[in-house]
VMD Tcl script that draws the C-alpha trace (Angstrom):
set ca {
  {4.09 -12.97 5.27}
  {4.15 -16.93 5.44}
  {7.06 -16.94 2.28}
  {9.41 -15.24 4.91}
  {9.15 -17.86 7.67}
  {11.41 -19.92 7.03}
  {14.33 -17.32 7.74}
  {13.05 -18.01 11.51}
  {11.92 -15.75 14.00}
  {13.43 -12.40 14.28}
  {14.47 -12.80 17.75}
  {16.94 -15.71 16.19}
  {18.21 -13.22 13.37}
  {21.70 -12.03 14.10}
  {22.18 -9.30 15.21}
  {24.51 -7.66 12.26}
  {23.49 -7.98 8.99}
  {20.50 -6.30 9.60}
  {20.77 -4.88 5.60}
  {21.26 -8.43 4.18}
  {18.15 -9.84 5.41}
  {15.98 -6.87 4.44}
  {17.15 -6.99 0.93}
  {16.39 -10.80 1.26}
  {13.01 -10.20 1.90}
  {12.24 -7.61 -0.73}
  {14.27 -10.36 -3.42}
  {11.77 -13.23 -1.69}
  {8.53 -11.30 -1.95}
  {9.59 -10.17 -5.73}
  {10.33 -13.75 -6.47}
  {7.15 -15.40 -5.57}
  {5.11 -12.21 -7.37}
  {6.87 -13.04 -10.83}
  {6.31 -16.83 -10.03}
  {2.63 -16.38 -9.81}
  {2.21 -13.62 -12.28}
  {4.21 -15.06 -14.81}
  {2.83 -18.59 -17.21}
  {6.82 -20.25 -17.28}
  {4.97 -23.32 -18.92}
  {4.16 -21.12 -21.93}
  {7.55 -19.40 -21.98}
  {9.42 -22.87 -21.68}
  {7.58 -24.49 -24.62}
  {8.23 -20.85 -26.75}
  {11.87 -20.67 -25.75}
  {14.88 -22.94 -28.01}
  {16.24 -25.90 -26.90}
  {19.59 -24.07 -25.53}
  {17.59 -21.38 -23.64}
  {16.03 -24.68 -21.72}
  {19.17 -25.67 -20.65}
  {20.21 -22.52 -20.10}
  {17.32 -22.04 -17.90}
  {17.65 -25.82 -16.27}
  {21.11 -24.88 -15.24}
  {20.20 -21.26 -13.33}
  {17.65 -23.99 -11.59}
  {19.95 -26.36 -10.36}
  {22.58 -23.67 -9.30}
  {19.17 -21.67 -7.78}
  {18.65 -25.11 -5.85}
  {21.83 -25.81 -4.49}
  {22.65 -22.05 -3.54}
  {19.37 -22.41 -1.44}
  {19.81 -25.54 0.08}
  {23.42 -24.25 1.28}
  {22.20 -20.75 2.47}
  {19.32 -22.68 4.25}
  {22.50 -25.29 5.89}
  {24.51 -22.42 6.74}
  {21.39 -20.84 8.22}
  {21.13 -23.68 10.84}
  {24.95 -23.68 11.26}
  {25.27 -20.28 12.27}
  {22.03 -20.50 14.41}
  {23.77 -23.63 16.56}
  {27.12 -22.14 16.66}
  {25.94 -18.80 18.21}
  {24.02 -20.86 20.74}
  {26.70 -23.31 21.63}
  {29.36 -20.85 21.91}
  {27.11 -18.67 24.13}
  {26.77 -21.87 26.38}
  {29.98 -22.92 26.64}
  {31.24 -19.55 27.20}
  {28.83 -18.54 30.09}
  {29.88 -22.25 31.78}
  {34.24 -21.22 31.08}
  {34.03 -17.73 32.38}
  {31.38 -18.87 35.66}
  {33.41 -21.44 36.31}
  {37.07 -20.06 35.68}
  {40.47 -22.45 35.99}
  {42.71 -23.66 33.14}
  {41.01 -27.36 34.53}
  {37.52 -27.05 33.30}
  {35.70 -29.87 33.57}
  {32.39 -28.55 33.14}
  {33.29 -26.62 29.92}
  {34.86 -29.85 28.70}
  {31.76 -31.43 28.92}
  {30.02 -28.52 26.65}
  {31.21 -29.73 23.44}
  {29.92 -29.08 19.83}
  {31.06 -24.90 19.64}
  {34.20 -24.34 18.27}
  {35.26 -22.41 21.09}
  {35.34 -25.76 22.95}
  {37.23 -27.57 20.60}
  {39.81 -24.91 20.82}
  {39.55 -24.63 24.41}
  {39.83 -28.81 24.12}
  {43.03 -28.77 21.71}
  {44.42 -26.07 24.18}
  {43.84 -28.64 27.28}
  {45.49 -31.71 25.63}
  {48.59 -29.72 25.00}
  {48.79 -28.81 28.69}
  {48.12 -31.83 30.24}
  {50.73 -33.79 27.79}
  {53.21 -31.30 29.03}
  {52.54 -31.30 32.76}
  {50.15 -34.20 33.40}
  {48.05 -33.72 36.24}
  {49.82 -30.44 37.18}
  {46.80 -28.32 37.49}
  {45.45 -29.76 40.44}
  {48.68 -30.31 42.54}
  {49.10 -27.97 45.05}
  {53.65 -27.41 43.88}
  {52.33 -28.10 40.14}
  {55.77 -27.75 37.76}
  {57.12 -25.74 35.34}
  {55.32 -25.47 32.20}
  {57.34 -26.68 29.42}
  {56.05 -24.57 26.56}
  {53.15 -21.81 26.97}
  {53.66 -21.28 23.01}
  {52.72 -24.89 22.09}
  {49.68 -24.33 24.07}
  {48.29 -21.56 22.20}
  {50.00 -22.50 18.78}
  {47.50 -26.01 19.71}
  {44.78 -23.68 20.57}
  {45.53 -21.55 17.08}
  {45.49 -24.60 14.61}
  {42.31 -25.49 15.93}
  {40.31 -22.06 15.65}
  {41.79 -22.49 11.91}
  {40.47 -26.01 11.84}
  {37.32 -24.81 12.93}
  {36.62 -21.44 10.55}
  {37.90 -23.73 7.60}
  {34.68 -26.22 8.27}
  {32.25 -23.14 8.63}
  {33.86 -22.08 5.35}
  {33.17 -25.00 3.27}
  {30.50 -24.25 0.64}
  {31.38 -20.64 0.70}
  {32.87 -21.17 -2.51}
  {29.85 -22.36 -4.31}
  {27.72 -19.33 -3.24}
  {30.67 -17.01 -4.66}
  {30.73 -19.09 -8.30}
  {26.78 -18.76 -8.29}
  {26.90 -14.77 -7.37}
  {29.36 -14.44 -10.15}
  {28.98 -17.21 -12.70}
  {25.21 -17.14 -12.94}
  {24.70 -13.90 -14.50}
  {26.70 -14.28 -17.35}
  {25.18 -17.92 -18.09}
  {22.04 -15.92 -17.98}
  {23.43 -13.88 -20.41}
  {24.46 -16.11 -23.15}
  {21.18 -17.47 -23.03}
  {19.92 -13.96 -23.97}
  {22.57 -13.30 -26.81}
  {21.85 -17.02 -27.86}
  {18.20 -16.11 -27.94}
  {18.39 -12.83 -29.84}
  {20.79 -14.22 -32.24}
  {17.95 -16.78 -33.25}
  {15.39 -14.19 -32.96}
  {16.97 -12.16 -35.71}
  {18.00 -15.32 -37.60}
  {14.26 -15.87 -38.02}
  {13.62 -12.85 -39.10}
  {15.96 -12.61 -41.45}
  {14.61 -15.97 -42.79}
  {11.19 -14.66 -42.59}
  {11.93 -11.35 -44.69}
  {9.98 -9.39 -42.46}
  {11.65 -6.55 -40.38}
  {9.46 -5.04 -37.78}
  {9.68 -4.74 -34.68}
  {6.37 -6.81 -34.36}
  {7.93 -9.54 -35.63}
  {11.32 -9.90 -33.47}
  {9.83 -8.64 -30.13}
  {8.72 -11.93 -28.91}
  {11.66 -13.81 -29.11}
  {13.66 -10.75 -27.90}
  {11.27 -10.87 -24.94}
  {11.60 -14.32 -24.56}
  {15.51 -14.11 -24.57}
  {15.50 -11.89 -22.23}
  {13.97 -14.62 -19.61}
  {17.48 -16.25 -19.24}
  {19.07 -12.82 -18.15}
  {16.71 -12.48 -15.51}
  {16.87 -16.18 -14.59}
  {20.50 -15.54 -14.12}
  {19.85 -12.41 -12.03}
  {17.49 -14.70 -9.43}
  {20.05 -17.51 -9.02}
  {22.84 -14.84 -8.76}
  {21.24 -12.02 -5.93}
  {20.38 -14.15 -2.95}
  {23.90 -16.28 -3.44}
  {25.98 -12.75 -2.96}
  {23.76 -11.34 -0.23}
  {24.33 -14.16 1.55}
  {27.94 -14.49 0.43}
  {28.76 -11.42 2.07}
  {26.44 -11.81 5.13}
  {27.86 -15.59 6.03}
  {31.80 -13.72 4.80}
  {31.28 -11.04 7.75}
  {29.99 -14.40 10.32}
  {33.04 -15.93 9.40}
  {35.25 -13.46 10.13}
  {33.78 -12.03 13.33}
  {33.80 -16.21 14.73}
  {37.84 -16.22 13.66}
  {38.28 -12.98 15.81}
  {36.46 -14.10 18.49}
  {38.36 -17.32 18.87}
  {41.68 -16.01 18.41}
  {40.32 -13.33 21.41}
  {39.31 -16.37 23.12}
  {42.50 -18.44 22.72}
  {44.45 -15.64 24.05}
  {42.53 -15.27 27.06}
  {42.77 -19.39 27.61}
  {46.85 -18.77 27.08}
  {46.80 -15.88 29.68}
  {44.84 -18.09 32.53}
  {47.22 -20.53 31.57}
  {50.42 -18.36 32.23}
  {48.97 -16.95 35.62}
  {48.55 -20.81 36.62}
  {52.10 -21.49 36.13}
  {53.72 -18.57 36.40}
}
mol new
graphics top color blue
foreach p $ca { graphics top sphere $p radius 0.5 }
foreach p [lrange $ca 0 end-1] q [lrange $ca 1 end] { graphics top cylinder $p $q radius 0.2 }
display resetview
């Protein structure tokens, strides 16, 4: 289908998460059938004035959770190509002086590799490419350098995490007081009315309910890709801590 092309090609998907994206695509293709079965002009002029903004909210938290899952999209799509650059330059061309792999910048494996570089070279200078190089000073301020900068890195992939988690959990229950708001006026008109059937509360039960599932269609998408982007995050942390050790150990042979 067309509606699922913007997730990409499936040869860019990553390669875990396999679950996340199919229950994305069953949420996408139920979306856009209630859109275009559904008349939400008629049911916004039927529904109260707090039920709009009820419903306005769910948009705008709908909108920004999208925009950021679309951002982090991209993000994850350029770090897993970056990183598999720079890391098939480091390992071809191996040597604590890496020019080459210097030059590969943009994945955070080469600003830790970078941060892991300056601290060696403000400890021994030009050591690396003298033939009697000295003593390294420290080897643990070279990968406690290395370590501050993998954390640097995974907290700038985190950013907007949060807002996906208070849309997953926040949403729903916003949805929900629009409902009780709605069924609380329903049966305040009918009590005003003096009618009690269930002809004559349905519709604005029905109509209550909206906000529930409005809630429900901000909310799904925001934790499935809570969790997905959660599990990217903490596979890239592994990874560089994996990487930094293997920088520290080429840097210990060197100067051993």
């Amino acid at each position: 289908m067309r509606v699922l092309r913007f997730l990409g090609p499936k040869k860019y998907w990553p390669r875990r998460g396999h679950i996340s994206f199919a229950l994305t695509e069953g949420y996408i293709i139920f979306l856009f059938t209630t859109i275009f079965a559904t008349d939400f002009g008629n049911i916004l002029t039927q529904t109260g004035l707090v039920a709009r903004g009820v419903l306005l909210l769910l948009l705008l938290f709908s909108i920004i959770s999208w925009a950021m899952i679309l951002q982090k999209l991209g993000l994850f799509g350029r770090i897993r190509r970056e990183s598999d650059q720079f890391l098939r330059i480091f390992r071809a061309t191996r040597g604590v002086a890496n020019p080459q792999a210097l030059a590969t910048a943009g994945s955070p494996f080469s600003s830790v590799y970078a941060a892991g570089y300056r601290e060696l070279q403000s400890q021994v200078g030009t050591a690396p490419g003298n033939p009697h190089p000295p003593k390294l000073k420290s080897l643990s301020a070279v990968t406690v350098s290395m370590q501050l900068a993998a954390a640097d890195e995974v907290r700038r992939v985190e950013k907007g995490m949060s807002w996906l988690a208070t849309t997953g959990s926040v949403t729903p229950f916003i949805g929900l007081f629009g409902t009780v708001w709605g069924i609380i006026d329903a049966f305040s008109g009918l009590g005003s009315a003096g009618a009690a059937s269930l002809r004559a509360v349905a519709p604005g039960i029905a109509e209550a309910l909206v906000t529930t599932a409005a809630g429900l269609f901000a909310a799904i998408p925001a934790v499935i890709f809570y969790n997905h982007f959660l599990q990217k995050i903490r596979d890239l942390a592994q990874r560089l801590d994996t990487f930094a050790l293997e920088v520290t150990a080429q840097v210990e042979k060197t100067f051993d």
